[in-house]
C-alpha positions in Angstrom: -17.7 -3.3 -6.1 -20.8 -4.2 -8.4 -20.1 -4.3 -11.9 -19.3 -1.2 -13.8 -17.5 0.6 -11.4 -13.6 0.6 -12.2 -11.4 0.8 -8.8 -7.7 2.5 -8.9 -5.7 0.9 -6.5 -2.3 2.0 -5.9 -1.8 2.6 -9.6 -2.4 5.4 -12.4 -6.5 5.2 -13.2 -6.2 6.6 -16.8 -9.3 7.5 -18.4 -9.7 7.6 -22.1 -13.1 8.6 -21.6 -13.5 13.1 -22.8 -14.8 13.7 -19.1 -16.6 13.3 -15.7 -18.4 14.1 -12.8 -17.8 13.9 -9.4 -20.6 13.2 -6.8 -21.2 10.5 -3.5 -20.9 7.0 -4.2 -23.6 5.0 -4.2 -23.3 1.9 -5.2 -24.5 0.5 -8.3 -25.0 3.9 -9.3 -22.8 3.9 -13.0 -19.6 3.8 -14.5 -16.3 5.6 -12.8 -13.6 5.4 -10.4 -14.3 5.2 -6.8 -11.8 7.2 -4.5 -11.8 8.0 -0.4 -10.6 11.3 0.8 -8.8 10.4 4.0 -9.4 11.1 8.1 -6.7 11.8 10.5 -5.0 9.0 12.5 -2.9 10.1 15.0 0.4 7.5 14.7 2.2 7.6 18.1 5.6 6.3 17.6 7.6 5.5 20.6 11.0 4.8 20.7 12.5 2.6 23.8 16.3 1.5 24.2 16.7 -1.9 25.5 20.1 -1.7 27.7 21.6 -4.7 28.7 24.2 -5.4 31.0 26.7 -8.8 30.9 29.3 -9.0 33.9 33.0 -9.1 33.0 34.9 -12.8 33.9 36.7 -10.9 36.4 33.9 -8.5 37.8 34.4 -10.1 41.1 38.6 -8.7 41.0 38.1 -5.2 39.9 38.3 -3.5 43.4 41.4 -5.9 44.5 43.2 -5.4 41.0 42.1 -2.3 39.5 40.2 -0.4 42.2 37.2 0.0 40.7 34.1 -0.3 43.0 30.5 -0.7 42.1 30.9 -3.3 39.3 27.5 -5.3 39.3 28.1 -9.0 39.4 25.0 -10.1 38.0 23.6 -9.7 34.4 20.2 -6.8 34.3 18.3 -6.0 31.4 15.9 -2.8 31.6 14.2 -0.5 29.7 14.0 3.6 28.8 12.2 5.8 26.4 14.6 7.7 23.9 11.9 9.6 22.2 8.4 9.6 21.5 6.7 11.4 18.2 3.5 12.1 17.1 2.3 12.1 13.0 -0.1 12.5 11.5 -1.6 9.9 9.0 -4.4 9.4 6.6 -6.6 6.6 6.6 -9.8 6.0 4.0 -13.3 7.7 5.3 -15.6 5.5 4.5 -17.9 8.7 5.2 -16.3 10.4 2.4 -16.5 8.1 -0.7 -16.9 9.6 -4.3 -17.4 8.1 -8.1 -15.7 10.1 -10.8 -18.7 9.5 -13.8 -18.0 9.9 -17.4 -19.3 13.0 -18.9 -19.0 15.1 -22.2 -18.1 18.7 -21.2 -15.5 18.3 -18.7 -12.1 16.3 -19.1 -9.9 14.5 -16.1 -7.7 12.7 -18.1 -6.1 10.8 -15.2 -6.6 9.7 -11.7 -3.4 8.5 -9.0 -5.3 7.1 -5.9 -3.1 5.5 -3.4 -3.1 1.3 -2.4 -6.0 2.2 0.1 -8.0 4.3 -2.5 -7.1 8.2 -1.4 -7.0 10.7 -4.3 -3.6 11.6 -4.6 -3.1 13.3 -8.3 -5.8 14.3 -11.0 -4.3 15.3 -14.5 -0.7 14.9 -13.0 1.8 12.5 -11.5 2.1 13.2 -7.8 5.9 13.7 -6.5 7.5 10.3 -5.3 7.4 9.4 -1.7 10.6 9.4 0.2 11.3 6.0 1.3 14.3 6.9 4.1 13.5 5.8 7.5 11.9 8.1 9.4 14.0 7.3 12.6 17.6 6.5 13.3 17.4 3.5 15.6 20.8 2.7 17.4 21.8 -1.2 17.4 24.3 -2.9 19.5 27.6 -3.0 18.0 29.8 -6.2 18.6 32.1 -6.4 21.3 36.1 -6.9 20.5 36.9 -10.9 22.0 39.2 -9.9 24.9 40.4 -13.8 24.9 42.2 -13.2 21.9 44.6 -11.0 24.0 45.5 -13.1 26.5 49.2 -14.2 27.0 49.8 -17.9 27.5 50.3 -17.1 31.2 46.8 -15.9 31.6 45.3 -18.6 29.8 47.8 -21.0 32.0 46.7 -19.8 35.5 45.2 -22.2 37.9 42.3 -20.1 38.9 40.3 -17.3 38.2 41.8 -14.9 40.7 45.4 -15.5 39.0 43.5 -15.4 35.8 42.6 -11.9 36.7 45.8 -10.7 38.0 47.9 -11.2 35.4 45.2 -9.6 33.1 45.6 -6.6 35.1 49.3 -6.5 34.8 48.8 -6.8 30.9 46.6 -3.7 31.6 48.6 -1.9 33.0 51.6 -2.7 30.8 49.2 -1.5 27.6 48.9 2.0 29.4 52.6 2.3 30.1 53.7 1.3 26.4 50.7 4.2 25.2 52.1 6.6 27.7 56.0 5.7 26.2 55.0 6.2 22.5 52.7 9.7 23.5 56.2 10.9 25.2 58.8 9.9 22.3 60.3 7.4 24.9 59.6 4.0 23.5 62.7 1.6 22.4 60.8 1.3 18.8 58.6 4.7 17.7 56.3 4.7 15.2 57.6 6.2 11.9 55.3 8.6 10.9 52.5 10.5 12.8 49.6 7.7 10.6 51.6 5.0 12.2 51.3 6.6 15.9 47.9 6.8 15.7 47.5 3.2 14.5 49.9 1.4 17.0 47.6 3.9 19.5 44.2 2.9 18.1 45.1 -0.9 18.3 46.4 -0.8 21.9 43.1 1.5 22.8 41.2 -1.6 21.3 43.3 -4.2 23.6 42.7 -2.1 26.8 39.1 -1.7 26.0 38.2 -5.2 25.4 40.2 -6.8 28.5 39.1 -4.0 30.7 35.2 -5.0 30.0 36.4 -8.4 31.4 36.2 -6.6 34.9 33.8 -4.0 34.3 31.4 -5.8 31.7 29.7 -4.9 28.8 26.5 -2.6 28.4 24.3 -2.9 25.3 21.3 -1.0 23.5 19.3 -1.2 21.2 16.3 0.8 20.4 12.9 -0.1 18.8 10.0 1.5 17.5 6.6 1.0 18.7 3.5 2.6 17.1 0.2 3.1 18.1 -2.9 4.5 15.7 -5.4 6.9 17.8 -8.2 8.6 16.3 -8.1 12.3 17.2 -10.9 13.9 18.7 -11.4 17.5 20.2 -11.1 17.6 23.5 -9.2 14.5 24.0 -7.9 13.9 27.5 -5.6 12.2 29.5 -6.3 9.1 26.5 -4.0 6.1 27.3 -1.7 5.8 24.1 0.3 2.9 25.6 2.0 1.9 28.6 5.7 1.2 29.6 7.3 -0.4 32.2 11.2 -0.4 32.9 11.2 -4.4 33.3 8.9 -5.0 29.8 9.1 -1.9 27.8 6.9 -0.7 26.1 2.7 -2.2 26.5 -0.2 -2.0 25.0 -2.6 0.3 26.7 -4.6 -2.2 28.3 -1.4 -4.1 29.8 -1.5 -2.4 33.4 1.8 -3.7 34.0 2.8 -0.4 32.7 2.4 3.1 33.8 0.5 4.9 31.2 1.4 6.9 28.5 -1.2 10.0 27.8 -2.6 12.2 24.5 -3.8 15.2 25.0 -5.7 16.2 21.8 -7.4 19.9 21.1 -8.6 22.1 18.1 -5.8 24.6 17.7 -7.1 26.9 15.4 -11.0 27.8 14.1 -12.0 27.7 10.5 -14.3 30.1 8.7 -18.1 28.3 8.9 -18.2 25.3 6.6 -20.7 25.7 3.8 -23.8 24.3 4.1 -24.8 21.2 2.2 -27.9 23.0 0.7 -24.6 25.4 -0.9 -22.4 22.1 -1.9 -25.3 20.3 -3.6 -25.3 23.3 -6.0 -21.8 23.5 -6.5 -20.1 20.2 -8.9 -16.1 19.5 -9.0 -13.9 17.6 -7.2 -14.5 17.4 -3.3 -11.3 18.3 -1.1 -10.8 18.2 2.7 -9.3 21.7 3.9 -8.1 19.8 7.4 -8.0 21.9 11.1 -4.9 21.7 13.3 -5.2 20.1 16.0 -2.7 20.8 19.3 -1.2 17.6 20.6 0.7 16.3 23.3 2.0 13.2 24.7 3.0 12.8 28.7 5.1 10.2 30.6 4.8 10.1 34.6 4.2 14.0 35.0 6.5 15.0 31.8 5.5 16.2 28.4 7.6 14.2 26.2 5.9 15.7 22.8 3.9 18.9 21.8 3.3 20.1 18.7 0.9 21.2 16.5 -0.8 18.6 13.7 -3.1 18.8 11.2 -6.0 16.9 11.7 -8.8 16.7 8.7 -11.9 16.0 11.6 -11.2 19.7 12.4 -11.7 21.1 9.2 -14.6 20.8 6.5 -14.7 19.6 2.4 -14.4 22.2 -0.4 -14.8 21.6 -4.2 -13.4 22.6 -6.9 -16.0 23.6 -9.5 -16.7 21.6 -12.2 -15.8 24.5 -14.5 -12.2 23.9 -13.7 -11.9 20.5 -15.8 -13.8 21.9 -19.0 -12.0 20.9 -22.3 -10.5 23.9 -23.0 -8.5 24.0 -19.7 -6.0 21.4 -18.4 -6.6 21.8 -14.6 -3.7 19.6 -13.1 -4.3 18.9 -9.3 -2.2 17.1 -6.5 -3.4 16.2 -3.0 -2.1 15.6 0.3 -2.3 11.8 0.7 -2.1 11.9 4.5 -4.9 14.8 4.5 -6.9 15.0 1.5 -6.0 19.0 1.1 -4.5 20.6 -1.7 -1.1 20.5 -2.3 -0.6 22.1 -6.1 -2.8 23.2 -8.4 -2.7 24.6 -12.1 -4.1 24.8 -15.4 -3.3 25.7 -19.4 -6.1 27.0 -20.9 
């Protein structure tokens, strides 16, 4: 910015100045603070579980020792969508740039833009953002180490196959004690019902972990890809992204991938947008009032999200008159970041 224009980025633009105007930037133009009012982005978030499967030692034994069939003997990795979301975001419109100039007659004491330079308070603090995730992504959890509950037998055997034998009998033996202590017929029973369910859990554990030595171990883990579309009316059949059950998720111009599609329409009309001949006579601080826009996202024939968004493109730029900031009222204002609308408004006169 040339000199004598004063940007607020990501911070509290406090003005001890009595007033000011608001108007298009220009540059060079004067003394102020710059702000955007933001356009819609369309942030496509989709979220894919990576499964992965590891054989068991034994996977090759389960049908002779524990009659299970079907156990895959060799390691796979592949991919699936869990869910896919659509938000709305707001991005700087570099069509839409103002100055706040110093005046006399009216006051804005203050100014909160965001780090990209979107109006977010006048005369106020706006509310603080809510940092939580905005997904709960499952991770793998650690399997239990099934070696550390082999006997000295097991770990003695001259091959595999006995290997996996007597690991079956140990099985089997774990089952039978569980089934003892359940029926009140074991030589030692827990004292008390809290130490049941311990002796219980911890013999669950032991069965678990050797059984996965036959039938192996599957793990997933999700992730989160996004993907920024500018909205337009009429949108369709727009390739978001791709995915493939070998790579996951792609970019949209990765046709290893089947494709991923938005479908983006108006959803509601407005009332006529003033002209500009109207808002040239009119002076205050310029607002978006954003359109709705009706989305949905598609997979292979299914509609995996549908909702209905608001999207500024669809809607038109108020003001709020100059009138409104005069010194004998306190007009306190907070925006929509992610729209540029109005969020609160009010004023002590």
């Amino acid at each position: 910015m040339k000199k004598g224009i004063f940007v607020a980025l990501g911070m509290l633009a406090c003005m001890n100045a009595s007033a000011q105007d608001f108007s298009p930037y220009t540059p060079g133009e004067g003394e102020g603070i710059v702000y955007f009012l933001p356009k819609t982005a369309l942030e496509v978030n989709v979220i894919a579980t990576k499964v992965t499967y590891t054989p068991g030692e034994f996977c090759r034994y389960a049908n002779r020792y524990m009659r299970m069939d079907g156990i895959p003997t060799q390691p796979e990795t592949h991919w699936e969508i869990k869910q896919i979301d659509v938000r709305s975001v707001g991005v700087p419109d570099s069509t839409k740039v103002y100055i706040m100039k110093l005046k006399d007659k009216n006051v804005a004491s203050n100014v909160e833009l965001t780090n990209e330079g979107i109006v977010k308070a006048i005369n106020t603090t706006s509310p603080a953002e809510n940092q939580t995730d905005m997904y709960q992504l499952d991770k793998t959890e650690p399997h239990e180490n099934a070696r550390k509950y082999m006997t000295e037998d097991m770990l003695m055997a001259g091959s595999t196959a006995k290997m996996a034998e007597l690991a079956a009998k140990e099985i089997y033996n774990i089952r039978d004690s569980k089934n003892q202590i359940l029926r009140g017929q074991a030589d030692a029973m827990p004292k008390d019902g809290a130490s049941m369910k311990l002796v219980i859990t911890n013999l669950d554990k032991q069965e678990k972990a050797m059984m996965e030595m036959f039938t192996g171990t599957t793990d997933r883990e999700d992730k989160l890809f996004t993907f920024r579309i500018a909205p337009e009316d009429g949108m369709n059949n727009k390739v978001a992204a791709r995915f493939s059950r070998l790579l996951g998720v792609l970019g949209e111009n990765n046709l290893s991938g089947d494709p991923i599609y938005l479908n983006v329409s108006a959803a509601s009309s407005l009332p006529a947008a003033p002209t500009d001949d109207k808002k040239k006579k009119l002076k205050g601080v310029i607002y978006n009032i954003p359109g709705k826009g009706s989305v949905t996202v598609s997979y292979q024939g299914k509609t995996l999200f549908s909702g209905e968004l608001p999207v500024t493109q669809f809607g038109y730029t108020e003001v709020l008159t100059d009138g409104l900031f005069d010194k004998k009222i306190n007009t306190r204002v907070i925006f929509n970041p992610e729209t540029g609308g109005i969020v609160k408004i009010d004023k002590n006169e």
